[in-house]
N, C-alpha and C positions, 0 to 999 in steps of 0.2 A: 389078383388084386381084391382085397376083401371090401365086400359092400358101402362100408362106411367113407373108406378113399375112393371109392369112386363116385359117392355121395358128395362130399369134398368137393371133386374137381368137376362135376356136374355144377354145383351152386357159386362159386367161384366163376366157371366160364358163361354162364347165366348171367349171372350179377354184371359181370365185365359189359355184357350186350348190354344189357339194359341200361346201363349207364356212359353207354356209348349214344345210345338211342335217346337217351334223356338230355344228355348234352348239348348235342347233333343239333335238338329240339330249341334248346335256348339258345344257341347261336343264331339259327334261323331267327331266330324272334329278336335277335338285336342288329342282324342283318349283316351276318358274318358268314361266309361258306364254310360249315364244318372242315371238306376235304383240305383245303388249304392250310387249317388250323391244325390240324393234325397230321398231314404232314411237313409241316414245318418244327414241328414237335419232334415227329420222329426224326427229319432230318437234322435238326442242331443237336440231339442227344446222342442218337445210334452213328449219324452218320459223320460225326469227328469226333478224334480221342480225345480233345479238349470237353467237348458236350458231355460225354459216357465217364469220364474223372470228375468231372463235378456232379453225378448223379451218383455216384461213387461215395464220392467223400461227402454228399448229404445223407447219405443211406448209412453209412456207417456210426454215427450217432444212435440212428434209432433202434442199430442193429442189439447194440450195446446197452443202450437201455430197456429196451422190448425185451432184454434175456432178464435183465434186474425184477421188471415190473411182473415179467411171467412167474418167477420164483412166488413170488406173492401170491399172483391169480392161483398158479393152482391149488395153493389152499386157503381159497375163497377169502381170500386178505385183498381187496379192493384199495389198493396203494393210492392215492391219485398225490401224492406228494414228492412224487419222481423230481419236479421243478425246483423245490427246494431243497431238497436233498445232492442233485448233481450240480448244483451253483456251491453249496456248500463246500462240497468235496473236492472240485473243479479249483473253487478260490485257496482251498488250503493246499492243495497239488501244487499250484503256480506258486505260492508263501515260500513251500521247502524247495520249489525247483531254483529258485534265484537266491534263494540265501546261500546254497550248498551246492550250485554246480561248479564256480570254480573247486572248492575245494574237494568235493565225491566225482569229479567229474562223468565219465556214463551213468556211474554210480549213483548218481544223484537222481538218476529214474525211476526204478523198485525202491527207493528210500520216497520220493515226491507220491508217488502210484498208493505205496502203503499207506502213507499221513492222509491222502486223501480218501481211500478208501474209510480207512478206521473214522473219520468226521462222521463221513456218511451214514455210518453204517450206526453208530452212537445217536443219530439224528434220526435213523429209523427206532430205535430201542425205544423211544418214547412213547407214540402211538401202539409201541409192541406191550409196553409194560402196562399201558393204560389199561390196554384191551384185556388183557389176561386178569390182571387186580381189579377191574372199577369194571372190566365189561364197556366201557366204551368204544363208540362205534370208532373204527380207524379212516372214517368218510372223514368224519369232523375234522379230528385230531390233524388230519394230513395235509387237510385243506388249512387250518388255520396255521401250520408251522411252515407250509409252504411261505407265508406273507411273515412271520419271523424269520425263518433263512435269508429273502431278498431283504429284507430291513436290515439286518445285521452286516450283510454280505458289503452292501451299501453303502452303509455307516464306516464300517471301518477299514473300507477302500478310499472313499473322499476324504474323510478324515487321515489318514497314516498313512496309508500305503499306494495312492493312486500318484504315475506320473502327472507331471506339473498339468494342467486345465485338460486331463484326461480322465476317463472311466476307468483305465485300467492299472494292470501291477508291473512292475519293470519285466523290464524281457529277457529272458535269458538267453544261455551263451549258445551262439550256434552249432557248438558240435554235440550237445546231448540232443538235439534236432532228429527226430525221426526220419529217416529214408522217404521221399516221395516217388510216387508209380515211375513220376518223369525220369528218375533217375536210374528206373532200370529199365524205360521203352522209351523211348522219343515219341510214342503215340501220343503219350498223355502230356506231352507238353504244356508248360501254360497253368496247368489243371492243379488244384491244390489235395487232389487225392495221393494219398499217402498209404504206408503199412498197414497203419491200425486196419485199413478197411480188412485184411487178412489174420489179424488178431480178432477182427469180429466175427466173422466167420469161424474159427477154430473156438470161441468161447461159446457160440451159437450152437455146434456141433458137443461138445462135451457138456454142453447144456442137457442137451438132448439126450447123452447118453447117462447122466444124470438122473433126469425126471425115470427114463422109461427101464434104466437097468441095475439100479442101483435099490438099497433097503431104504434109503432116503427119501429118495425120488417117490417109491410105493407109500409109505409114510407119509408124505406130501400131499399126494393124489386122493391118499383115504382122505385123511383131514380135510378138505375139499369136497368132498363129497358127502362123507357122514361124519363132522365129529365126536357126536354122541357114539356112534356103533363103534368108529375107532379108538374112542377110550375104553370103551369093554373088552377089547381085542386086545389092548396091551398099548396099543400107542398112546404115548406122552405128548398130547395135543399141543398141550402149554409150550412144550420145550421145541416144535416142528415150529409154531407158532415164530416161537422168538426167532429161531435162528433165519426162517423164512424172510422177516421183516429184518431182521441183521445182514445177512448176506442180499439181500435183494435191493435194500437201501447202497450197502456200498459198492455195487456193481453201477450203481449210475454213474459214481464219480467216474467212473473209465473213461466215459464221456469226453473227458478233461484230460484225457492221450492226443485224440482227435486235434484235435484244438490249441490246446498247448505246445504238445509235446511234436504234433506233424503239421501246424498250420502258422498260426501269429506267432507262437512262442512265450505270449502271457497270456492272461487272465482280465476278459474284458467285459462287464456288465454288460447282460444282453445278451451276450453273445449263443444264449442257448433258443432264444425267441419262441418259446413257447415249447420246445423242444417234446420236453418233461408230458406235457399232454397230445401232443400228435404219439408220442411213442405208444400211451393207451388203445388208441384207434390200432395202430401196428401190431398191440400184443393181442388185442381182443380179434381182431380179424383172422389174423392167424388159429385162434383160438388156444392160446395159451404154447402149442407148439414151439420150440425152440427154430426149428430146419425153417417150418411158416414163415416166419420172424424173418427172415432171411430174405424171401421175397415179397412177401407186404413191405416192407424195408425199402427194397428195391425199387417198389411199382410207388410209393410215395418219395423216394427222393428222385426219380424219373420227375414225375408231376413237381415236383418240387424247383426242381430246374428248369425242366420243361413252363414253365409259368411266366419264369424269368427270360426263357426265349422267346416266345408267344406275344412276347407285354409291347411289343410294337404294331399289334394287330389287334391285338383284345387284352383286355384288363389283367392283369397275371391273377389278380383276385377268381378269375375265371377257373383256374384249378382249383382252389380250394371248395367252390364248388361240386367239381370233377371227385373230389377227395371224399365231400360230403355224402355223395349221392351212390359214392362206390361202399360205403359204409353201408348206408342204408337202405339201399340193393341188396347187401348180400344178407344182411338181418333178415330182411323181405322171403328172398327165392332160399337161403337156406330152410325157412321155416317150411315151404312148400313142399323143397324137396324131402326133408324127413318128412312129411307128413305123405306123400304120392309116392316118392321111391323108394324108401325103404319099410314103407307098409306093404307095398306089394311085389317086394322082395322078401 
């Protein structure tokens, strides 16, 4: 195990303490028994397949987008426009899944998948082109088309296309319906996890083998790190640039499998709740890692439901707390450990 993974999981199982212990501390202080609170936590999530399918099918959003937003981070393209981007995509997925699933019938999924992707991915090209031509920063640019996506998104839901005193888009038919877990274990009964959570995984995993094995992937990583040395070297920054902010943009729509494709079956304003920016926290924790992504994913859609089990004892607002502090714990004791364990390693 070389140094630096085990540097990783040193700062990681540190952080987790301390923000167990930090917790622990504000429960006390609103005059709640930690022990109680957390095992009630563990018991509703781990301990029925209804709990562990919904921590399931909250993880699998973030899984899906933490790969989109990673494509970005690692070469240093600060995406924060994941929000508008995967409503974008999401609402134009749901447009072609209902026009065309009587007639493309399954059909109508890689054809709905594709249209939404390609939005997306069009809606990244802007802050792409900006940056490259004008040099503008993609902070800006992301932030400000996130609130044009939901304006547009919006607009021409209530106006055209929303069922009658609804937010959302008609529903489609249920046999393009994705497979749910319940359908092939009785565990998960009840529970609205679905496939996709194994489509995120396998796109997490060739993520992975992506970034770390491929001329791209290296290509990617230089640009991130130096792009001046890597234009001297031969790589085509401009062109790593675009396609990073192209592909990284339309991998959020995927988002809108989840959702669509394995849960309501439309397209419902909202319905991503902020999604787009918890997935930040997931990618940057991870540290750009794809496999990471996987379980930061995991330990925030725990807490995620976990919150909503709790909310009869304490505030579910209580995990996002939980969520804060496990962020900023691990900024903390990471800094420490490189600084104490791999100096004197």
């Amino acid at each position: 195990m070389s140094r630096k993974l085990k540097a990783g999981i040193i700062s990681v199982s540190l952080s987790l303490i301390v923000t167990i212990v930090l917790t622990s501390v504000l429960l006390l202080v609103i005059g709640k028994n930690p022990f109680v609170i957390y095992a009630t936590l563990i018991s509703e999530v781990f301990g029925t397949g209804y709990g562990l399918g919904q921590a399931l099918f909250k993880a699998t959003p973030l899984i899906i987008c933490g790969c989109g937003l990673a494509l970005c981070f690692q070469a240093s393209l600060f995406n924060i426009g994941a929000e508008g981007q995967l409503n974008i995509g999401a609402f134009v997925m749901s447009i072609v899944a209902y026009t065309f699933d009587d007639m493309l019938g399954i059909m109508v999924m890689p054809v709905a998948i594709a249209a939404g992707f390609g939005v997306s991915a069009l809606w990244g090209f802007v802050p792409a082109f900006l940056k490259i031509k004008r040099g503008v920063s993609e902070v800006i640019t992301t932030i400000m088309m996130n609130f044009i996506a939901l304006a547009l998104v919006n607009y021409f839901l209530i106006e055209f296309l929303a069922v009658k005193s609804t937010v959302r888009t008609e529903k489609i038919l249920e046999n393009v319906f994705i497979p749910k877990l319940s359908d092939i274990s009785s565990v998960f009964q009840g529970s609205s996890a679905n496939m996709t959570f194994f489509f995120a995984i396998a796109l997490a995993v060739f993520l992975y083998f992506v970034f770390y094995k491929t001329r791209f992937g290296y290509e990617l990583r230089a640009v991130g790190l130096n792009p001046t040395a890597s234009r001297y070297l031969g790589v085509k920054t401009n062109k790593v640039i675009m396609w990073a902010f192209l592909i990284g943009a339309g991998m959020t729509s995927l988002v809108g499998i989840n959702f669509i494709f394995g849960y309501k079956g439309y397209y419902e304003f909202g319905f991503s709740n902020n999604l787009g920016f918890t997935s930040i926290a997931v990618t940057l924790l991870a540290r750009n890692n794809p496999i990471g992504i996987i379980f930061t994913a995991l330990l925030f859609g725990v807490l995620d439901y976990g919150g909503l089990a709790v909310n009869t004892l304490v505030p579910k607002e209580i995990m996002l707390v939980f969520q804060a502090l496990v962020i900023l714990s691990i900024l903390a004791v990471d800094k420490i450990v490189k600084i104490y364990y791999l100096k004197e390693n």
